[in-house]
C-alpha positions as CSV (number, residue, x, y, z in Angstrom):
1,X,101.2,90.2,61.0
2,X,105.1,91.9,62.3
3,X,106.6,89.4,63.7
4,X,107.8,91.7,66.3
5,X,104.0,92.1,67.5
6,X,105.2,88.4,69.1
7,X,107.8,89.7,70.9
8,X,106.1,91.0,73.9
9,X,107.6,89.3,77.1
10,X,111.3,87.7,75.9
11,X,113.4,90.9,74.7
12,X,113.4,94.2,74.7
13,X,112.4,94.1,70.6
14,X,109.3,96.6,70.4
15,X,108.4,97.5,67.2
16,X,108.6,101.3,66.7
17,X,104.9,101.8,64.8
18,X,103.4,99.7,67.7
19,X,102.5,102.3,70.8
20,X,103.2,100.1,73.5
21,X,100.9,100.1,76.9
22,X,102.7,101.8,80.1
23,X,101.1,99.4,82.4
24,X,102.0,96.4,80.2
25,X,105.4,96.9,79.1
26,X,106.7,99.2,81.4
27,X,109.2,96.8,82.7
28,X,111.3,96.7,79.2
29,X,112.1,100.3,80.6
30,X,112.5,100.3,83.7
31,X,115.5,99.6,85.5
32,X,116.3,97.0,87.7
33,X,116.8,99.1,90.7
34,X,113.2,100.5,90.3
35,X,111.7,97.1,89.6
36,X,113.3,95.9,93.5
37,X,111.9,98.7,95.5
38,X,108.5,98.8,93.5
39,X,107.8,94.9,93.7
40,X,110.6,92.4,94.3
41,X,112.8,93.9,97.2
42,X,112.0,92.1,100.8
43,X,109.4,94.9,102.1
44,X,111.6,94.9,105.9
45,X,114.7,96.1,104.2
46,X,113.1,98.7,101.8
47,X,111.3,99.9,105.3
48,X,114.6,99.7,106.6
49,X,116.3,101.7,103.6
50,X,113.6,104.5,104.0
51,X,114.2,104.6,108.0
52,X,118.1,105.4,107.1
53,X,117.1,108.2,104.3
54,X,114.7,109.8,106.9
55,X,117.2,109.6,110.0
56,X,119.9,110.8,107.3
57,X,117.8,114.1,106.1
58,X,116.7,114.7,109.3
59,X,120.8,114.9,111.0
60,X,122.1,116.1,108.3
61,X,119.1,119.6,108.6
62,X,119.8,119.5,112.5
63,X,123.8,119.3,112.1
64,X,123.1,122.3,109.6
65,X,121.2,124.3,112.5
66,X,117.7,124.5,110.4
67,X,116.0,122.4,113.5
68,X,115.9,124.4,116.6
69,X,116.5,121.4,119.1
70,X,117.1,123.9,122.2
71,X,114.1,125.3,121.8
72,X,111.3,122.7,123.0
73,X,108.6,123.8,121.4
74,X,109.4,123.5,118.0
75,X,110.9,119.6,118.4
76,X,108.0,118.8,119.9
77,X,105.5,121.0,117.6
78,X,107.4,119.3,115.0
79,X,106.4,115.4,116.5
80,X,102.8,116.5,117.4
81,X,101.8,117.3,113.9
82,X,104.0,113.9,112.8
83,X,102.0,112.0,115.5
84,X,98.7,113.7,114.8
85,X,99.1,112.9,111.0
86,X,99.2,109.2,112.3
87,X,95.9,109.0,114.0
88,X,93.6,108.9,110.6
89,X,96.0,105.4,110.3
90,X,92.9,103.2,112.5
91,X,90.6,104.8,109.9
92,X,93.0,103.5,107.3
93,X,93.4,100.2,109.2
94,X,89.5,99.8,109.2
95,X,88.9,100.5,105.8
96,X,91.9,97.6,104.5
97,X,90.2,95.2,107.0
98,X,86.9,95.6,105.8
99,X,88.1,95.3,102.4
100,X,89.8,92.0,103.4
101,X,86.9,90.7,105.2
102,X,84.3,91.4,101.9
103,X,85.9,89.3,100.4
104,X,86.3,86.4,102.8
105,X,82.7,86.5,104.5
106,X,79.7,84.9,102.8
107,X,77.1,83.2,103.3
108,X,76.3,79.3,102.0
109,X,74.9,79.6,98.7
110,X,78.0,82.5,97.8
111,X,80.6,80.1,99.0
112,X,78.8,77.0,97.4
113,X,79.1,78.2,94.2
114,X,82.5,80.0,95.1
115,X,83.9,76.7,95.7
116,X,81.8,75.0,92.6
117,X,83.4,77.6,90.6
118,X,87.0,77.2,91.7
119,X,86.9,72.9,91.7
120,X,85.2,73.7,87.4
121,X,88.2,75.7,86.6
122,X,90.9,72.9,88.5
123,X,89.1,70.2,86.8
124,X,89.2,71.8,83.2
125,X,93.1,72.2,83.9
126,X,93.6,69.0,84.4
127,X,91.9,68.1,81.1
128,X,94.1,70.3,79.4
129,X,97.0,69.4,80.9
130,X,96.0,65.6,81.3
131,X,97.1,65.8,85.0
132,X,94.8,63.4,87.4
133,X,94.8,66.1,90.5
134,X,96.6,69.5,89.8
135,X,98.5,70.9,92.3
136,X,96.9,72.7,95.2
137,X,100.3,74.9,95.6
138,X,99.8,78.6,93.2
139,X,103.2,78.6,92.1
140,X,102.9,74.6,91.0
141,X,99.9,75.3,89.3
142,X,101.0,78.2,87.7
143,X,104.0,76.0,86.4
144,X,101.6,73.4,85.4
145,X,99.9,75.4,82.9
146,X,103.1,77.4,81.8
147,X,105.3,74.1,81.0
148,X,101.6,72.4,79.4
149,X,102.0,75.8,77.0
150,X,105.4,75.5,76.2
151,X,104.8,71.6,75.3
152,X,102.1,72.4,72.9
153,X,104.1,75.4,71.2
154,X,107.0,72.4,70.7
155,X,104.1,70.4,69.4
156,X,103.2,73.6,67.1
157,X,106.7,73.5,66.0
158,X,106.9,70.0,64.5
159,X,104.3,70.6,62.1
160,X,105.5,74.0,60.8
161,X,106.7,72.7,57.7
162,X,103.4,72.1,56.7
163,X,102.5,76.0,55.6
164,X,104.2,76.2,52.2
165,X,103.9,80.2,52.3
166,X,107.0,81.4,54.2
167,X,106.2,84.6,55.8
168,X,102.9,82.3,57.3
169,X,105.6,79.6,58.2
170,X,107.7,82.9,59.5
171,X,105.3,84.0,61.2
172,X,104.2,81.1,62.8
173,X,107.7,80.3,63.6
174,X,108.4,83.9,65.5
175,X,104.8,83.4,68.0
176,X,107.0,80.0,68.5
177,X,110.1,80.8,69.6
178,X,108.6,83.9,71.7
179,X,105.8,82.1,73.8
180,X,108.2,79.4,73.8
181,X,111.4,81.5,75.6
182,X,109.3,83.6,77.1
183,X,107.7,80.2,78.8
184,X,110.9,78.8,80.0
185,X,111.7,81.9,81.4
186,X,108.4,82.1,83.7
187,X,108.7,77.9,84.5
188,X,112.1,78.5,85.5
189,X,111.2,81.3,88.3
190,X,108.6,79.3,89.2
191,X,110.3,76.6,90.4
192,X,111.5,77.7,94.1
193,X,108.6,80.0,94.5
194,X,106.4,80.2,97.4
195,X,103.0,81.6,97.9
196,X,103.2,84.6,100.1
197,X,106.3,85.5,99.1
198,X,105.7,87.2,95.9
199,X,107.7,84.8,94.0
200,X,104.5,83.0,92.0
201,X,103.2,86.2,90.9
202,X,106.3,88.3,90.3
203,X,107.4,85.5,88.3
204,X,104.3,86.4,85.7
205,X,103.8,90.0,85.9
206,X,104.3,91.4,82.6
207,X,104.8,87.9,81.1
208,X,101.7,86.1,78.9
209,X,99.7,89.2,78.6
210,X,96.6,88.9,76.3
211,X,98.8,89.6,72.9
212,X,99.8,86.3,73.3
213,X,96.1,84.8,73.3
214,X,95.6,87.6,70.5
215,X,98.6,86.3,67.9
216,X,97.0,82.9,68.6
217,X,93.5,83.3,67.8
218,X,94.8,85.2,64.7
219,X,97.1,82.2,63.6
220,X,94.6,80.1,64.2
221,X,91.5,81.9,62.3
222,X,93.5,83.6,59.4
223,X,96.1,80.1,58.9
224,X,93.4,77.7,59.0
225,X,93.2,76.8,55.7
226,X,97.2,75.7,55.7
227,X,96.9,73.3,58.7
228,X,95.6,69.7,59.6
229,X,92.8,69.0,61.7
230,X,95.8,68.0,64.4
231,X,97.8,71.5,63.8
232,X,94.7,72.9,64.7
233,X,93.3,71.0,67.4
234,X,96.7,72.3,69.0
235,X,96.4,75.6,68.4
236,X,92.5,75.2,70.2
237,X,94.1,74.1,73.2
238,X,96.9,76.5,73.4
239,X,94.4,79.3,73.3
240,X,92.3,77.7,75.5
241,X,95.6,77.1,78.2
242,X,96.2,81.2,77.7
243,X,93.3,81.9,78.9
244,X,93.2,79.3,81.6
245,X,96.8,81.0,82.6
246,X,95.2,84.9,82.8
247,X,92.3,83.3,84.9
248,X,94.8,82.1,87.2
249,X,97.2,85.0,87.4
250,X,94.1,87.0,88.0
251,X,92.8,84.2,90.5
252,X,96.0,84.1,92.7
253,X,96.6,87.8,92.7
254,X,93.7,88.3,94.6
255,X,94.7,85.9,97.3
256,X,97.9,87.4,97.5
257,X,96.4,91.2,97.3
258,X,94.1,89.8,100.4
259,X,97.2,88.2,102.1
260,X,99.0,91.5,101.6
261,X,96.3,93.9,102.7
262,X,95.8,91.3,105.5
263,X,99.3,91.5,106.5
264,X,99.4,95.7,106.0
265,X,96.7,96.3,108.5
266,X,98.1,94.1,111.0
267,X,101.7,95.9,110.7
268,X,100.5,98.9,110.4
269,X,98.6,98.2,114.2
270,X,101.7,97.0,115.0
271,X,104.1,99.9,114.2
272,X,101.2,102.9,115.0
273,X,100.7,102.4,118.3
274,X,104.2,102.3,119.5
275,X,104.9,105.7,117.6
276,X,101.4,107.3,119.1
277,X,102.8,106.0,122.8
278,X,106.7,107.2,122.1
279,X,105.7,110.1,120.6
280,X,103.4,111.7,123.5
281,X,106.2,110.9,125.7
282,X,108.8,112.6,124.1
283,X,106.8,115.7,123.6
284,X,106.3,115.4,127.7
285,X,109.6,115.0,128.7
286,X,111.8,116.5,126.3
287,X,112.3,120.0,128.0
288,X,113.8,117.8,130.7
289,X,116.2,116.0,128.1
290,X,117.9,119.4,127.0
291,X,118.3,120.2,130.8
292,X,120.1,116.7,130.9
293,X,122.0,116.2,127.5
294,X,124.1,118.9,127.1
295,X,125.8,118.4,124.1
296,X,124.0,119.9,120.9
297,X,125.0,117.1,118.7
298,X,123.0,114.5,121.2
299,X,119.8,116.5,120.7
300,X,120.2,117.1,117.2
301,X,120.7,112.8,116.9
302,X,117.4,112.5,120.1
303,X,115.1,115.1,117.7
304,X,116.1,112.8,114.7
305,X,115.6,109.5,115.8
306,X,112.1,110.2,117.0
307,X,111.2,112.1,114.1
308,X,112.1,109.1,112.0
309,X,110.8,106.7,114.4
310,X,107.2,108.4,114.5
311,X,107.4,108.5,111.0
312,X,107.7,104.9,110.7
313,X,103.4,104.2,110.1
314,X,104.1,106.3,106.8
315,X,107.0,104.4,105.5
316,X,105.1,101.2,106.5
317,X,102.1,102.2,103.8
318,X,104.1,103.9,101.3
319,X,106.3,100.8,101.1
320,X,103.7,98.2,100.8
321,X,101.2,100.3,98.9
322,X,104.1,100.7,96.1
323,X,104.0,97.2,95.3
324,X,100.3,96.8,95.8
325,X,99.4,99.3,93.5
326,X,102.4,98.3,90.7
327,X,101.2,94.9,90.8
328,X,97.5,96.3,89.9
329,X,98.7,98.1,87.1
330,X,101.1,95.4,86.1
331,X,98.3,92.7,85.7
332,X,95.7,95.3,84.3
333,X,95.8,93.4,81.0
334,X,93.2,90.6,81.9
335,X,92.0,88.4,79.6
336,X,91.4,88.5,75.5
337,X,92.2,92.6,76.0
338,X,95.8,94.4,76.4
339,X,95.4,97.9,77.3
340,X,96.6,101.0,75.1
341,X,98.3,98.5,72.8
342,X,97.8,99.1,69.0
343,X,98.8,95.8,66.8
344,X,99.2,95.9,63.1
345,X,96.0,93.8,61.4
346,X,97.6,92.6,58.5
């Protein structure tokens, strides 16, 4: 096995026969900038960002004479279609709540074994990890599981010296250090994050992706014959706390895709039906503001801030459909599989 197959989440190390997955590793490529507006930038200042951009095109066309603000019935034309391309927004509103709702309804015997399922999975962390009661908190139980890998890796390491072959012991030694860093790195974020502000699953996206659970089960099938029965009773429950930790990713980015969607619709209600209201009454009454404001340059700043403002529902979705849709295809590698990834099997 390359010992640069390990390094999938600590470095920007990608070894140049693997192809490397898009969805997975995307973020060794992308920039910081991109990675704020896409998922960790507050979603009010991007909105506000986007508001500025649009306001700015729009005065710096009008201040260029391409928008005809004398002439009323292209500014308002021009805020009709904007307005009427905001109406299909209560279908859109509908659709998000009743996506939301489908997964919160249920009847008894759904949310018995909902709940049955949920307390299993607690209760076989906390055998794991030997914790009494884990923490109800995501982001503390993420940590839980993160810091419980990184203590059996530092177990793993201490009995290294037992493979006589070095490029096993080398090998060994690299799925180490990289689950190991790449742990401390996650824990760390973890520490001040709060649900519901993306903190406990930004902190994992595009860390502990199945590769990790992969090298493992490798190590562990392919290395047996080096190790005691305690190396690989630690190796068992490693594997077994990777997979606990893509449950749980998987588990708590559902509750925050249902808080987000949640949270979407409700803005979006918010935002549209001021725009619908401002907008009729600006296409009503503007003939009356050119008879009153004569200067060009204050019609040319009135057409452009109610272009931008009925053009806030859009900036709304595209900002928080951005991160929605980038967190999907950030966490797309669920479980034992990482997509469009092609590791050496030697």
């Amino acid at each position: 096995m390359s010992s640069d197959q390990y390094s999938t989440g600590t470095d920007e190390k990608i070894d140049e026969d693997d192809t490397r997955s898009d969805l997975v590793h995307e973020r060794l490529r992308e920039s910081p900038i991109k990675r704020w507006i896409m998922l960790d930038g507050n979603r009010y200042t991007i909105i506000g960002l986007f508001v500025v951009i649009v306001f700015g095109v729009c005065t710096t066309i009008g201040f260029a004479g391409y928008i005809p603000v004398t002439d009323p019935g292209a500014a308002t034309t021009l805020v009709a279609a904007i307005v009427g391309g905001t109406l299909p927004f209560i279908t859109i509103v509908l659709a998000v709540n009743q996506m939301v709702l489908s997964q919160e309804l249920g009847w008894p015997g759904g949310l018995e074994e909902r709940f049955e399922s949920l307390t299993t999975f607690r209760r076989e962390v906390e055998e794991l990890t030997e914790t009494e009661v884990s923490p109800a908190a995501p982001a503390d139980f993420l940590q839980l599981i993160v810091d419980s890998v990184i203590a059996q890796t530092e177990k793993l390491q201490m009995d290294i010296n037992q493979i006589n072959d070095p490029d096993r012991a080398e090998n060994v030694s690299d799925f180490i250090n990289a689950v190991t860093t790449e742990g401390e790195l996650v824990s760390e974020s973890l520490v001040d994050a709060d649900f519901g502000t993306f903190d406990a699953l930004s902190a994992l996206l595009g860390h502990f992706n199945g590769g990790h659970l992969y090298a493992a089960r490798r190590i562990r099938t392919h290395y047996a014959d080096g190790f005691s029965s305690d190396v690989l009773e630690t190796l068992d429950i490693l594997i077994e706390l990777l997979g606990h930790l893509a449950i749980a990713r998987q588990t708590f980015k559902t509750l925050y895709m249902q808080y987000e969607l949640a949270h979407l619709s409700k803005l979006l209600l918010i935002v549209g039906f001021p725009t619908l209201l401002g907008g009729g009454i600006f296409m009503m009454t503007y003939p009356i503001i050119i008879e009153t404001a004569v200067a060009l340059n204050r019609l040319v700043l009135i057409v452009s801030f109610v272009v931008t403002f009925v053009f806030l529902p859009f900036i709304v979705l595209l900002v928080y459909t951005l991160r929605i849709a980038s967190i999907a295809s950030r966490t797309a590698d669920f479980g034992p599989f990482v997509p469009r990834v092609e590791f050496k099997e030697e």
